[in-house]
C-alpha positions as CSV (number, residue, x, y, z in Angstrom):
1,X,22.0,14.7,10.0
2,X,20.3,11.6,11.9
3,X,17.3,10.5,10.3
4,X,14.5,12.0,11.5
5,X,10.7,10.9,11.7
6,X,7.6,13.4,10.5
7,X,4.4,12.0,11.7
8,X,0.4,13.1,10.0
9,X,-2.8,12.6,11.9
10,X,-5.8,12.9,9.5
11,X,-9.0,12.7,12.3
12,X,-11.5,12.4,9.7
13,X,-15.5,11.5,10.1
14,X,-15.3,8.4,9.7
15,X,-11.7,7.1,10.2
16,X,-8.8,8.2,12.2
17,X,-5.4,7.9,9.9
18,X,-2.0,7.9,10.8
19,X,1.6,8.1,8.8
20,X,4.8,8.1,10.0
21,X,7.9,9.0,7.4
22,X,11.7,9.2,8.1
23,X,13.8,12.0,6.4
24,X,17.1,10.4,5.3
25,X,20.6,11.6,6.1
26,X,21.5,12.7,2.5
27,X,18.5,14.0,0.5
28,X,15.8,14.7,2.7
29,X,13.4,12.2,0.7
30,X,10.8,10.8,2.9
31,X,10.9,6.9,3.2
32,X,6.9,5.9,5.2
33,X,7.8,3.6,7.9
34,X,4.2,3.0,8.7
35,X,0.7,4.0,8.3
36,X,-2.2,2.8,10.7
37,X,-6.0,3.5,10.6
38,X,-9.2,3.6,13.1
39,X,-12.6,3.6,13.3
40,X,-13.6,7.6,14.2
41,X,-16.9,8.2,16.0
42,X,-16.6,11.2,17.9
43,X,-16.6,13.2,15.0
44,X,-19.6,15.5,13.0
45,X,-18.7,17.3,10.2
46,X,-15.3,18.0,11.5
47,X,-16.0,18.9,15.1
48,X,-15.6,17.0,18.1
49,X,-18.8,15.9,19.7
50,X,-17.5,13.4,21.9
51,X,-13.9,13.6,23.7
52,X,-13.4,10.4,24.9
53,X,-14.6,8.3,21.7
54,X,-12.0,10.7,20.0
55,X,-9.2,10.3,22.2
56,X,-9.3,6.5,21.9
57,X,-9.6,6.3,18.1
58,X,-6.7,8.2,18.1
59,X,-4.9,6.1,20.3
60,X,-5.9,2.7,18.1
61,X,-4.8,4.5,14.9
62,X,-1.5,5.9,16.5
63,X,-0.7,2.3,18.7
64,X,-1.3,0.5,15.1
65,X,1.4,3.0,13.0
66,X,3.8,2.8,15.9
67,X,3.8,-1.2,16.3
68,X,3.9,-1.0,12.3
69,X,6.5,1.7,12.1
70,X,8.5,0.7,15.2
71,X,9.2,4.4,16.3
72,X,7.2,6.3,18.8
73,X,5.1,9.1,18.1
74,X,6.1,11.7,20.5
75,X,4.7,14.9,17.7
76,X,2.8,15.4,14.9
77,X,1.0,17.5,12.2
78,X,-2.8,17.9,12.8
79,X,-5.3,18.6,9.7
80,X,-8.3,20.4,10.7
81,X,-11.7,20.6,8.5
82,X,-15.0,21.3,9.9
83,X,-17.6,24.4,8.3
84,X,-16.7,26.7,11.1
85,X,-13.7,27.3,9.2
86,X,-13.5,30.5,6.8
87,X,-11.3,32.2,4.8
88,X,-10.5,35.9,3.6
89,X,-8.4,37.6,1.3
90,X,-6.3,40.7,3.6
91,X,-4.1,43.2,2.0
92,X,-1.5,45.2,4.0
93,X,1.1,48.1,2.7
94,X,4.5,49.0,4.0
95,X,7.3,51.5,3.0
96,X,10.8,49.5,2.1
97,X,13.4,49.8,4.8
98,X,17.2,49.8,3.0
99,X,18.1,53.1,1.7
100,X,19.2,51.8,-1.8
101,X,15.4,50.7,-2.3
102,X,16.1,46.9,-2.5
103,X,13.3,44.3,-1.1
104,X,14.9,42.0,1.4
105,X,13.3,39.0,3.6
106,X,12.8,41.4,6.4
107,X,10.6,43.4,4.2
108,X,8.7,40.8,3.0
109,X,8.2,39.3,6.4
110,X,6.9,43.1,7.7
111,X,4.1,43.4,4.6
112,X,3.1,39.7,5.3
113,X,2.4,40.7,9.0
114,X,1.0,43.7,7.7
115,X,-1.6,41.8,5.9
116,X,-2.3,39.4,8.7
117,X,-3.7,42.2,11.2
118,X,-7.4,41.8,10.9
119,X,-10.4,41.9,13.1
120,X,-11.7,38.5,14.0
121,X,-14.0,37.5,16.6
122,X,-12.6,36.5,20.0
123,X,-13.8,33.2,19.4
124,X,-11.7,32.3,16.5
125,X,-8.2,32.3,15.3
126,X,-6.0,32.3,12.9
127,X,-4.7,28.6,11.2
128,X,-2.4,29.6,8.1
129,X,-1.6,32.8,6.5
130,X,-0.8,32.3,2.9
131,X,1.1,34.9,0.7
132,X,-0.7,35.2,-2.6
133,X,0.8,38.5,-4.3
134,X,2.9,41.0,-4.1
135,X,2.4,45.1,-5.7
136,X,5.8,46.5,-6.0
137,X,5.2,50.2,-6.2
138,X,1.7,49.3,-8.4
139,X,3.2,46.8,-10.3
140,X,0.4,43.9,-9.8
141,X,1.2,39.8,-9.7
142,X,4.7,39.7,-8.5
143,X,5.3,36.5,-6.8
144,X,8.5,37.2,-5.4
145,X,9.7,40.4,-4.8
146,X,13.0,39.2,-3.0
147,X,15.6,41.5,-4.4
148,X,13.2,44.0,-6.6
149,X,13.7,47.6,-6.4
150,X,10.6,49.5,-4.9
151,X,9.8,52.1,-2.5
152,X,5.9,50.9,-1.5
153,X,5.4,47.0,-1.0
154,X,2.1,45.8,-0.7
155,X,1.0,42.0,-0.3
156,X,-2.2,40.3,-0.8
157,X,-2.8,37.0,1.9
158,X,-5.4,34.2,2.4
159,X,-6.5,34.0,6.1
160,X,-7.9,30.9,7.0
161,X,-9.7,30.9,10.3
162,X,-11.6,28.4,12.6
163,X,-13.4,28.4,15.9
164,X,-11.0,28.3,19.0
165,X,-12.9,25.6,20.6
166,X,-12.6,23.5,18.1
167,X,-9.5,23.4,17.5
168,X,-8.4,23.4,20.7
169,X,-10.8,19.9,21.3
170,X,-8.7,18.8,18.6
171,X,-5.6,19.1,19.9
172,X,-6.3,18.3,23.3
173,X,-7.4,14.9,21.8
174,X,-4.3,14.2,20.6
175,X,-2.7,15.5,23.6
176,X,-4.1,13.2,25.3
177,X,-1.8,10.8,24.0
178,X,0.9,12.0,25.1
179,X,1.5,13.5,21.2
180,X,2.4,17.1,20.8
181,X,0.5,19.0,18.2
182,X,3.7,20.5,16.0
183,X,0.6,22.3,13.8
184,X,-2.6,22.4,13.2
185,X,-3.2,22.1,9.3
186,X,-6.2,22.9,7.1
187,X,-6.8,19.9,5.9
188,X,-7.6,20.7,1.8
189,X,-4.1,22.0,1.9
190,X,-2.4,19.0,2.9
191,X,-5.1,17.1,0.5
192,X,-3.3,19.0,-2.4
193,X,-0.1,18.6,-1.3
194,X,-0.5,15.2,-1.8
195,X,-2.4,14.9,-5.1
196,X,-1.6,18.0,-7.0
197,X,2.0,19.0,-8.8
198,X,2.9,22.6,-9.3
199,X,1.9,22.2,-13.2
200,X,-1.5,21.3,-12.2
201,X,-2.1,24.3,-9.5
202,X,0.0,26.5,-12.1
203,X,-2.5,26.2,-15.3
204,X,-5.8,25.6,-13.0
205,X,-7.0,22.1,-11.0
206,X,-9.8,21.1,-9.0
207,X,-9.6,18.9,-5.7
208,X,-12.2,17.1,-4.9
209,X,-11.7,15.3,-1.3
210,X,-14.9,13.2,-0.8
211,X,-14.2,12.3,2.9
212,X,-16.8,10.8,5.3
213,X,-18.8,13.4,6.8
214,X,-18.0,16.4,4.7
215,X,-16.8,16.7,1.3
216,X,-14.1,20.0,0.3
217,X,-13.3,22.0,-2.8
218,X,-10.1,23.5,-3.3
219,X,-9.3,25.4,-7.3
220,X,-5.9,26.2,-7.6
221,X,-4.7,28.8,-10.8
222,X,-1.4,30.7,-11.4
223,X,-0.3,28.5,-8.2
224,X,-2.5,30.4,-5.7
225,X,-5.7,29.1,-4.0
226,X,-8.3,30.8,-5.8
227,X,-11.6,29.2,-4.2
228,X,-12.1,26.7,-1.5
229,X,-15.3,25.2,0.3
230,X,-16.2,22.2,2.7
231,X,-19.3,20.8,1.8
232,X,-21.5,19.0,4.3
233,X,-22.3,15.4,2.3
234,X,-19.8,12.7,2.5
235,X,-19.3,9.3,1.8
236,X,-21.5,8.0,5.2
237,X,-24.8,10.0,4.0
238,X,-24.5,7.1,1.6
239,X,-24.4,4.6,4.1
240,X,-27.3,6.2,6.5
241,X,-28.8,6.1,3.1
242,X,-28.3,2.6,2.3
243,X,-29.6,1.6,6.2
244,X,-33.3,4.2,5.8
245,X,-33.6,2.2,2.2
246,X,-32.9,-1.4,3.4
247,X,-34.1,-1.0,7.0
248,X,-31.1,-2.4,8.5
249,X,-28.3,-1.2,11.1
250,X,-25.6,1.3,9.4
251,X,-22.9,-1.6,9.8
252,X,-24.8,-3.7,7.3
253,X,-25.1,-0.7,5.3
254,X,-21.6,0.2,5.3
255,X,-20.8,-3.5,4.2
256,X,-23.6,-3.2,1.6
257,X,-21.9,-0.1,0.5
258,X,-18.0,-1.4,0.1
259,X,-19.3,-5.0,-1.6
260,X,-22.1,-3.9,-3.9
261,X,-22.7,-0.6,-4.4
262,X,-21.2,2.0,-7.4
263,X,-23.4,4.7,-9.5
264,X,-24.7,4.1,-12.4
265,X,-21.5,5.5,-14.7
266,X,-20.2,2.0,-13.9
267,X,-22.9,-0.6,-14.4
268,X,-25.4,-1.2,-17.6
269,X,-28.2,0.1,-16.1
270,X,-30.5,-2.0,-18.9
271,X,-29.3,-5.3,-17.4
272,X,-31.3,-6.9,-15.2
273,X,-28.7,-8.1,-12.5
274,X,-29.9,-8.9,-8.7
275,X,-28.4,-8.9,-5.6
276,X,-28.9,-11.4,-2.8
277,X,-27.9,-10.0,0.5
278,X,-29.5,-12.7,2.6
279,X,-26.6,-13.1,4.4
280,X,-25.4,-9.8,5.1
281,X,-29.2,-8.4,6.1
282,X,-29.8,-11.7,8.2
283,X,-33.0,-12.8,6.2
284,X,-33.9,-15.1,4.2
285,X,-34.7,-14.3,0.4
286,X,-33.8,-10.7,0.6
287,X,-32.8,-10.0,-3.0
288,X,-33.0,-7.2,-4.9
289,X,-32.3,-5.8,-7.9
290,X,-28.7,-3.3,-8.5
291,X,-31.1,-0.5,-10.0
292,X,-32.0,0.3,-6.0
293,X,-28.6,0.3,-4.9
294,X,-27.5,2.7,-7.9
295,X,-30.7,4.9,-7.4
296,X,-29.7,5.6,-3.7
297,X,-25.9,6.1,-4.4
298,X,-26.6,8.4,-7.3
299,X,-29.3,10.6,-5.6
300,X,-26.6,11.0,-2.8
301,X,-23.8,11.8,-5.2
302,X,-26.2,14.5,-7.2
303,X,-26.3,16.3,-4.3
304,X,-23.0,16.6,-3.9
305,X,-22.4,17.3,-7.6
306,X,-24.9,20.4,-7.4
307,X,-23.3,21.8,-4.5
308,X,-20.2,21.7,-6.6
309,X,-21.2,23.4,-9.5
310,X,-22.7,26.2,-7.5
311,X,-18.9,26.9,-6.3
312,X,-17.0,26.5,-9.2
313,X,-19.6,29.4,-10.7
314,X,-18.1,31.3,-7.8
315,X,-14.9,31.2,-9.4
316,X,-14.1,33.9,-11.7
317,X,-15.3,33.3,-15.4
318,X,-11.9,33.3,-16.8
319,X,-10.5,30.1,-15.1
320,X,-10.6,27.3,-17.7
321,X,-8.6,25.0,-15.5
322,X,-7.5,22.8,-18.2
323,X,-5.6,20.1,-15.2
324,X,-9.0,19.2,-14.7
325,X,-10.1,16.8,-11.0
326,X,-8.1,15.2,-9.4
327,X,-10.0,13.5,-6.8
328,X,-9.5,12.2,-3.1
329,X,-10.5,11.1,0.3
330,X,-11.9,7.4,1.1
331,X,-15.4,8.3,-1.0
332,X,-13.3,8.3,-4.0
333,X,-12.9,4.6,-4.7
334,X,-16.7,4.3,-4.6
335,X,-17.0,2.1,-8.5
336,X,-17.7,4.9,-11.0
337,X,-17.8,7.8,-8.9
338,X,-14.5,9.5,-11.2
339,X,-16.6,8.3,-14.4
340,X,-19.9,10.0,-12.7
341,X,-18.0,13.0,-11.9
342,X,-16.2,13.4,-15.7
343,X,-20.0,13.4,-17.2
344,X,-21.2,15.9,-14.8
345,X,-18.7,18.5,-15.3
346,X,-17.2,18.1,-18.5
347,X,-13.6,18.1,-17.4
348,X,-10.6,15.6,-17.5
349,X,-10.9,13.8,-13.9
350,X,-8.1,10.8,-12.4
351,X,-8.1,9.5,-8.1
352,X,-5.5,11.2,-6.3
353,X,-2.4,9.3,-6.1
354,X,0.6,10.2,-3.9
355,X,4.3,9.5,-5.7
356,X,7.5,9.4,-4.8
357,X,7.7,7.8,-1.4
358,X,10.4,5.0,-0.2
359,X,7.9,2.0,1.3
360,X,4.6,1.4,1.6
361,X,3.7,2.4,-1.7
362,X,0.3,0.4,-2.1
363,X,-1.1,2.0,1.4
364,X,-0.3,6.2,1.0
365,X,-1.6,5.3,-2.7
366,X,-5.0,5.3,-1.7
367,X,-7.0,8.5,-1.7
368,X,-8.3,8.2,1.5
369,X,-4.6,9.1,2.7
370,X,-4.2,11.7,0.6
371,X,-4.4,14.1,3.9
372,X,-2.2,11.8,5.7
373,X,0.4,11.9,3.5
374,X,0.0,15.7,2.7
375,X,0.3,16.3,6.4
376,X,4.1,14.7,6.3
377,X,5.2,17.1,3.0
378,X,4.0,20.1,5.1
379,X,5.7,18.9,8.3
380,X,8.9,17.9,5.8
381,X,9.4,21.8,4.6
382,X,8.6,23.5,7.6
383,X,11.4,20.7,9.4
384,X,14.0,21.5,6.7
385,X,12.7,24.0,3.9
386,X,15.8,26.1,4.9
387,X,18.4,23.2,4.0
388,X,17.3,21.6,1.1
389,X,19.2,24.2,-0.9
390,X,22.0,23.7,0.3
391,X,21.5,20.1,-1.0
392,X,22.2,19.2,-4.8
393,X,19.0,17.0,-5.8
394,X,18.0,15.4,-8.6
395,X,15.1,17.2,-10.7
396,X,12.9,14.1,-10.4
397,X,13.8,13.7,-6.5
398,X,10.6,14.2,-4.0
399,X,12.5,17.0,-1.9
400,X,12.4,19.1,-5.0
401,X,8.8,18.5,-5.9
402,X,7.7,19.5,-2.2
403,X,9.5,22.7,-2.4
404,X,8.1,23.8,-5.4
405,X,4.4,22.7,-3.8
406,X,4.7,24.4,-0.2
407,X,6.2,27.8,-1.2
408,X,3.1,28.2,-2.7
409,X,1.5,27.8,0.6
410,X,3.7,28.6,3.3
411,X,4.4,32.5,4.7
């Protein structure tokens, strides 16, 4: 096999990111060639507001990973986020087809289908549909019924949705530049992908993606996706925060926000320590103390906190989720926002941080390319889920690791 390149485009709210991996010619492990990154303004809370300002981010981000990777981007895999998208739970029934009563692929294929008829509005379509259970003549909770001997097979399936428009100004944007869409992914999934390992998702996790504009939640238990939600505050309510407080532009309140500011799990608030941003505000003898910084970050992050716990009490009272957070997006490295988050909710939290890749280890290892990189696992088992069996792989080795993560997504 010649190598072959996978390619992720993360268009988030605030920054357009790119990665580029190459599958080798002997175990399929993914080896980043390059990642690139851009400014994104023609984005609100996942939607497209402005086509043109869209189309040329993505062309910076994508000319920057090509001249870093030095390969050309002809297709990629596309995360999509945005609160127009929804999800439901769809259960459909079939009768077994082989006269000796044994489930084969072809049966499993027919119930999945089954399950994915539904009645949607016009205006929206279908993104992923994602095999959760199967009933094997009222036998609940089997995960794979390949082989099993039933007459009546009946599968349970998440349905995640979105608004046709929107995903289509999505992909047009990236059509655009002369890159074909090879799928439109929900971007929490590819999130997890990245961060999460099948333990984790197995005995119960949280993900926590603080991007820029929005925020998602995504609990994972017994391997299936028990709860998700995107959340409308993000990392840049901070910022617009930050300019309203300091009465300056939201590019000195960005800066002010990467240089100086963290919450207060990270600073002793009883020290008196000041800040002189003189410089960065253009005037003279503007200094003032930490304590206003930290009040505006932490009122910000609250919010988000609260919205949070009013989720996780829509999961079902029996999840424990003992894998505790595992946090990621850009809004994640904010000083003391894991710390702020541990205290809030009581559980074991650690930042996101993707293993397992050949090069560029210090760049996919941020959290704010935790989408990214998702999107190139995804991309790498739809490419070649069907012949990494017939590969003999170490246990440790990163081709094994995604195929125990994406059969627990993909139909």
């Amino acid at each position: 096999m010649r190598p072959y390149t996978i390619s992720g485009i993360d268009i988030g709210n605030s920054q357009v990111k790119v990665v580029v991996a190459q599958i080798g010619r002997n175990n399929l492990r993914p080896e980043i060639l390059g990642t690139g990154s851009a400014e994104s303004e023609g984005l609100r809370r996942g939607m497209v507001v402005d086509m043109e300002e869209t189309i040329g981010n993505i062309a910076s981000a994508v000319q920057r990973t090509e001249a870093m990777a030095g390969v050309k981007i002809k297709k990629a895999f596309v995360a999509v986020n945005g609160l127009h998208i929804k999800t439901q739970i769809s259960r459909g029934v079939i009768a077994v087809s082989r006269a000796d009563n044994e489930i084969s692929q072809n049966d499993i294929e027919r119930v999945v289908q089954a399950a994915s008829v539904v009645s949607i509005p016009a205006n929206r379509e279908i993104i992923h549909v994602i095999p959760r259970n199967f009933v094997v003549d009222g036998t609940e909770y089997v995960k794979n019924p390949l082989g099993m001997k039933g007459v009546r097979l009946e599968a349970d399936v998440l349905i995640i949705d979105g608004l046709s428009p929107y995903l289509r100004n999505i992909a047009k944007c990236v059509n655009e530049n002369n890159v074909e869409v090879a799928g439109l992914v929900y971007a929490p999934l590819a999130a997890s992908l990245s961060s999460l390992d099948k333990n984790q998702k197995e005995h119960g996790v949280i993900n926590l993606d603080f991007g820029g504009g929005t925020s998602t939640l995504t609990v994972f238990e017994e391997a299936d996706l028990l709860h998700n939600a995107v959340i409308p505050v993000g990392s840049k309510h901070i910022t617009n925060d930050l300019a309203v407080a300091l009465r300056t532009s939201l590019d000195v309140a960005e800066r002010v926000k990467l240089e100086h500011c963290s919450t207060s799990s990270a600073e002793d608030l009883r020290r008196k320590d000041n800040i002189d941003l003189s410089q960065l505000i253009g005037e003279e003898d503007f200094v003032i103390p930490k304590k206003q910084l930290i009040k505006v970050v932490d009122a910000r992050i609250s919010e988000l906190l609260d919205i949070v716990e009013s989720e996780l009490k829509k999961v079902p009272k029996n999840s424990i989720l003992p894998a505790g957070i595992v946090l990621s997006g850009g809004g994640s490295n904010l000083p003391g926002f894991a710390l702020l988050v541990k205290d809030r909710l009581r559980l074991p939290v650690r930042i996101a941080e993707p293993l397992g890749f050949d090069g560029a280890n210090n760049i996919v290892g941020d959290p704010a390319f935790a989408v990214a990189v998702g999107l190139v696992l995804w991309g790498a088992e739809k490419e070649f889920g069907g012949q990494r069996q017939k590969l003999s792989l170490d246990g440790k080795d990163l081709a094994a690791k995604i195929k125990d993560w994406l059969k627990n997504f993909l139909p």
